[in-house]
N, C-alpha and C positions, 0 to 999 in steps of 0.2 A: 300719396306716400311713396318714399324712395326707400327700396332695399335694395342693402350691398353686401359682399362678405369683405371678411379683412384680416388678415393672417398675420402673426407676428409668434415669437421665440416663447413669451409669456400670454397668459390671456389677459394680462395689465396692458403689454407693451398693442395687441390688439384690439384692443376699447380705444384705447388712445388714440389707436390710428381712428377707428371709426369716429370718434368725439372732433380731432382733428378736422376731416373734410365736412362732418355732419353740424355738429356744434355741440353745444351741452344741451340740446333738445333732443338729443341722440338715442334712441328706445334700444338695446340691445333684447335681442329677438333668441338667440340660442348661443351656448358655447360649446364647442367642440373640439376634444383631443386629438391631434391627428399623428397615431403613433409611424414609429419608422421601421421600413419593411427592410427582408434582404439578409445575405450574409453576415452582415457589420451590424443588425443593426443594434447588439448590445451596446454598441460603442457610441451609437447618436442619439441624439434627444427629440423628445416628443414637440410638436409644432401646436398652435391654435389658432381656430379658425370661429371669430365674432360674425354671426348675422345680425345686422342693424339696420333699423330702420328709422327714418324721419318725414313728420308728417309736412308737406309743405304749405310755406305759407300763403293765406288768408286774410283779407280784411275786412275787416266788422262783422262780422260772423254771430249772426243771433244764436244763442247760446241755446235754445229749443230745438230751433234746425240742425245743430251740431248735434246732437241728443241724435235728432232722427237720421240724420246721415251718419251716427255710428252706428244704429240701430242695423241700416240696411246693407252699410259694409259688410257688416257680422253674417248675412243673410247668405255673402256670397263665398265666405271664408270654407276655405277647403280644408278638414282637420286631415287630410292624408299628407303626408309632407314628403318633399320629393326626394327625401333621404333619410333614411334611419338617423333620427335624434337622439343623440348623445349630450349626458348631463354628466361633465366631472365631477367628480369629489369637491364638493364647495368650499370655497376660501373664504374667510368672513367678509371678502365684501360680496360674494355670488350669493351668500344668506341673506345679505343685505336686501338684494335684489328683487331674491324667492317671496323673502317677508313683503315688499310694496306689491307686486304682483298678484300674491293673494289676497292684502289690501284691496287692491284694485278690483279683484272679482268678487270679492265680498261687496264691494259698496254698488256694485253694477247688479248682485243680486237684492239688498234693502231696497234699490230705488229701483227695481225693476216696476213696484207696484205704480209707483208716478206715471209712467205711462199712459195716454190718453187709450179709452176702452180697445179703440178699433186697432191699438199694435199692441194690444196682448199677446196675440199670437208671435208674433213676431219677437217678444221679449221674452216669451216659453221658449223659443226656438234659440233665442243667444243664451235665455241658462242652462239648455240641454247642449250647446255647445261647447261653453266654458265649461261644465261637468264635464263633457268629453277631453276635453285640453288636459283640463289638470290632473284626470286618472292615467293621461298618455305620460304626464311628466313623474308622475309620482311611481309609477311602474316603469317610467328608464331608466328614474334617478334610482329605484331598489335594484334593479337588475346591473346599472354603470356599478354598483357596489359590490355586489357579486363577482365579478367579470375582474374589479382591480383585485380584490381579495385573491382570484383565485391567479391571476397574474403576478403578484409578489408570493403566490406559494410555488407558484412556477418558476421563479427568480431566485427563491431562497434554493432550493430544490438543486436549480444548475448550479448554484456557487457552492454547495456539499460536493457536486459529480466532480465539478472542473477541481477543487481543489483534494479530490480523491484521487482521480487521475493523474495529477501533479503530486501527490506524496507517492503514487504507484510507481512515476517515472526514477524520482529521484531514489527511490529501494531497486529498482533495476538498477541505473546506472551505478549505485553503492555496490551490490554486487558484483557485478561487472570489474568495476577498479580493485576490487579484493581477488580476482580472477577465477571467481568460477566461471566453472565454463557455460556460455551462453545457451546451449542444450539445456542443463539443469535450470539456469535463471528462467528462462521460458518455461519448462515443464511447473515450478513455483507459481509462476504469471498466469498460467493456464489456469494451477487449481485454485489458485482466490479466486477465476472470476467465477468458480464453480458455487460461492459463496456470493451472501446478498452484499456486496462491498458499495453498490450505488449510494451515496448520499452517507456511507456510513463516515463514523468520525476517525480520523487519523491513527487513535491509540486502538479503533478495531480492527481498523487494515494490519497494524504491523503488530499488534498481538496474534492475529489469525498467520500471518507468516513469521513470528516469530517460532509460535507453536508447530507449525507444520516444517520446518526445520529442525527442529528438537526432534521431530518424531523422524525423520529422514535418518539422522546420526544413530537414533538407537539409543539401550543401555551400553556401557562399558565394565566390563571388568578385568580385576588384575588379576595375576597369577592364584588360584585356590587351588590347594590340598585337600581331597575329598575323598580322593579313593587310596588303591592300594600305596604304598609309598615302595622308593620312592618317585616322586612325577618327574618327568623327562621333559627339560623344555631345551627344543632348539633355534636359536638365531639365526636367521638368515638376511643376507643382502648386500648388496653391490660394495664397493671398497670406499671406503673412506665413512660410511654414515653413519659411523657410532656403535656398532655396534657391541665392541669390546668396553666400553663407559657405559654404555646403557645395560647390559649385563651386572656390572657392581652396581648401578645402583639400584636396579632392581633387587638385588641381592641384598644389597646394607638397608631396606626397607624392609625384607622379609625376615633379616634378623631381630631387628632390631625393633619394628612395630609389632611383629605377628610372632614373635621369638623363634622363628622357623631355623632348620637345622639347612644351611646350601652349600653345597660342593659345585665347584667348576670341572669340565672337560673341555678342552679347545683341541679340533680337527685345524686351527688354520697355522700350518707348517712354512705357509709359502709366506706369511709376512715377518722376516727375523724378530720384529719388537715384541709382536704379537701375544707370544707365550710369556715373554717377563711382565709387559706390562700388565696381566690378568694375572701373574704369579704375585705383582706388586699388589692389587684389591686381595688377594689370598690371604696374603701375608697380615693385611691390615684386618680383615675380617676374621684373622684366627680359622681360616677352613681350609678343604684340602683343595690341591688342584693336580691335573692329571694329563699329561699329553698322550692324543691316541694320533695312529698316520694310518689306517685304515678302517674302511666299515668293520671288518673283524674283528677288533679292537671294542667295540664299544660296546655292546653287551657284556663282555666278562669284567668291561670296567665297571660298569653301570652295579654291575653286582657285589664289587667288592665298597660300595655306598648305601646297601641297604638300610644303612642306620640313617640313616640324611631325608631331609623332608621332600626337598626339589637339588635336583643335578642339573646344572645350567650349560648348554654344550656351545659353546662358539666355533662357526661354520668361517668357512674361508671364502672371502668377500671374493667375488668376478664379476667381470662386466656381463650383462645380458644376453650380450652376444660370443661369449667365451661356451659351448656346446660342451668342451671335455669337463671343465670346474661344475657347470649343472647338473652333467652326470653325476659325478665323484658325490655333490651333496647330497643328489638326489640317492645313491644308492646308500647315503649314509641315516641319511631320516629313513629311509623306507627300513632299514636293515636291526631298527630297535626291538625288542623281542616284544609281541604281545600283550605279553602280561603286563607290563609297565603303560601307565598313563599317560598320556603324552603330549603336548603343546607346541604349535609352530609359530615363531611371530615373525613376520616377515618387516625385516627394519628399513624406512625409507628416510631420504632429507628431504625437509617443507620445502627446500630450496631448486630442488633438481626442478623441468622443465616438465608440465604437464602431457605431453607428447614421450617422451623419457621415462614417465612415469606407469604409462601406460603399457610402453615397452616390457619393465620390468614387471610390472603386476603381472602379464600374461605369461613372460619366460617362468617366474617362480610360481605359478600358477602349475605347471608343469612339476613340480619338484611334489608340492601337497599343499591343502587347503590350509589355510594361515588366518592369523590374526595380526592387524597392522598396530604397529609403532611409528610415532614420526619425531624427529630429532629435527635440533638446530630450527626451533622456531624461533629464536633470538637473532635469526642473522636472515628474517625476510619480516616486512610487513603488511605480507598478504596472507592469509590462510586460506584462501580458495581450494587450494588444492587436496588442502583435509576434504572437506566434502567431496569433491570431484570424486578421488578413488576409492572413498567410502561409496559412493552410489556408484561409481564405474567396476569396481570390483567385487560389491555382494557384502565384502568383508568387514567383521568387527575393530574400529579404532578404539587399539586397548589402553596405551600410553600413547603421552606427547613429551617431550625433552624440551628445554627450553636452554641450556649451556653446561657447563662442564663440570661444575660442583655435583661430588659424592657424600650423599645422595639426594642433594634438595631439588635440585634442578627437573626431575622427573615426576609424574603426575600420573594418576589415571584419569581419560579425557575427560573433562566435565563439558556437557554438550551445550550448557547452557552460554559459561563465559566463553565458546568459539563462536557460537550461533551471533552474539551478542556485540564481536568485534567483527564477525563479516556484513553485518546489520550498521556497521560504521559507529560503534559504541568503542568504551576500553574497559 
């Protein structure tokens, strides 16, 4: 008998080779998967390897004597094999095969009894063999079952990770393009992996960070009347961001939804339009307005408004690095009498530069603790920045502005539709 292996892409395409050099007398003996190792190797395919064997020819061959010379081959067969036998997952034609083969031991145990008395022994000994063979193949072929099973649960497994990973990527670099700042994206990235996100599905990744963004921002509220009346709210921040429009319409909301009673006072002397254009929302809101030019001033004004619900006081916008105008504000908020309740919002543009931004939080940090406003989201299409000085500053985002209509254009934050457009939604 000649045995040989014979390796090919399919276990068809290596039969064939073995059938090929051996002939169609060709016994295939075992098949074997032979997986691919290595870095790569999700990317290459598994190989097989045919052992085959053929009996060589004979002539005139008494058909008794054949009998006895397989009897004594069998005598010498070694059931330990010089490799761990592997049986794939059978294709109907490897059942084909399984079926003739137990055929064949079946009919080699009927006709064992034909044997002449004196190789009994010897025919106990080839059925205690074949018993041995086929408990080895019936137990590699359970166990090759086990082993794929639990190899496609390891394959389904990686392609949850790799494509969890790959949605993880692409909600960073989504943040990122919205411009928060990579500090905060990372501290986000840290605390999902603090969460079981391995293998989880996509809408749990970005539900887990959509939520944990929501809770980052906080509640928001707007201006409430609660205590003694009436409340004192002052505006602050740098020049040009709105703050004399975000005033009315803060104001034409609180008349007009909440029926509240609002007076204006404007400290900012230094911009000539200044005091008309807040006398022009006066005018239209039917309420009074007041100019005061020093701290002194505002308590006896504040008092001759006791009937009014909120006093809105407009601060004179300077740049961050202006030290005399910080003072002047600062001594003017600090200068409101006690008894009065009191409000600071400190008003910023979505637009100005994160670095800028940071600047001004810290000088008006210096003035008194505030609540943030942000204007002119209509002229960027990032919001990173809302976030950024909300966790860079501590402080509550009360309102957002989005253009220039009185009073639609302003809002109290709703954390959900920003969370929701930095997440690359609209």
């Amino acid at each position: 008998m000649t045995i040989k292996k014979f390796q090919g892409k399919t276990q068809e395409e290596a039969i064939d080779k073995a059938k090929a050099e051996f002939g169609e007398q060709t016994v295939i003996m075992s098949i074997k998967e032979i997986k691919p190792r290595g870095l790569f190797q999700i990317f290459k395919k598994s190989t097989f390897e045919v052992t085959a064997a053929v009996e060589e020819k004979e002539s005139a061959v008494d058909s008794t004597v054949a009998l006895k010379n397989m009897q004594k081959s069998h005598e010498t067969i070694n059931v330990t094999a010089d490799e761990p036998i592997q049986i794939p997952l059978a294709s109907k034609k490897d059942i084909a095969q399984v079926e003739a083969e137990q055929s064949a031991i079946e009919f080699i145990r009927k006709n064992a009894s034909l044997l002449k008395n004196e190789d009994m022994g010897n025919a106990e000994r080839i059925e205690e063999k074949l018993e041995n063979l086929q408990s080895i193949l019936e137990k590699q072929l359970s166990a090759e079952k086990k082993e794929t099973a639990k190899e496609h649960e390891i394959v389904k497994t990686d392609t949850k990770k790799n494509e969890s990973l790959a949605f993880i990527k692409v909600l960073y670099e989504t943040l990122i393009d919205n411009e928060v700042n990579e500090k905060y994206v990372n501290q986000i990235m840290d605390e999902l992996e603090k969460v079981n996100w391995n293998g989880s599905s996509v809408d749990y990744i970005l539900s887990n960070v959509y939520q944990k963004m929501i809770l980052k921002f906080g509640e928001s509220h707007g201006i409430e009347v609660n205590g003694k009346k009436p409340k004192v709210v002052f505006f602050i921040g740098p020049t040009g961001v709105g703050k004399t429009t975000t005033i009315a319409k803060i104001a034409s909301k609180l008349k007009v939804e909440q029926e509240k009673k609002v007076a204006f006072l404007t400290a900012d002397t230094y911009r000539i339009a200044a005091a008309e254009q807040l006398r022009t929302y006066a005018n239209i809101l039917d309420t009074s307005l007041n100019v005061i030019y020093s701290a002194e001033e505002l308590n006896s004004a504040i008092e001759k408004l006791q009937n009014y619900d909120v006093v809105m006081v407009d601060t004179t916008g300077f740049s961050h690095k202006s030290t005399n105008q910080k003072d002047e504000t600062k001594n003017l908020v600090q200068s409101v009498d006690e008894q009065y309740d009191t409000d600071v919002y400190l008003v910023l543009s979505a637009t100005t530069k994160y670095k800028d931004l940071i600047e001004i939080c810290d000088v008006y940090k210096e003035i008194s603790d505030y609540k943030l406003i942000f204007t002119k989201l209509d002229e960027t299409t990032t919001y990173g920045n809302i976030l950024n000085i909300k966790l860079y500053s501590g402080a509550e985002v009360a309102y957002i502005a989005s253009g220039q209509s009185v009073p639609d254009d302003i809002e109290v934050l709703n954390s959900q539709k920003i969370v929701k457009r930095l997440l690359g939604g609209q």
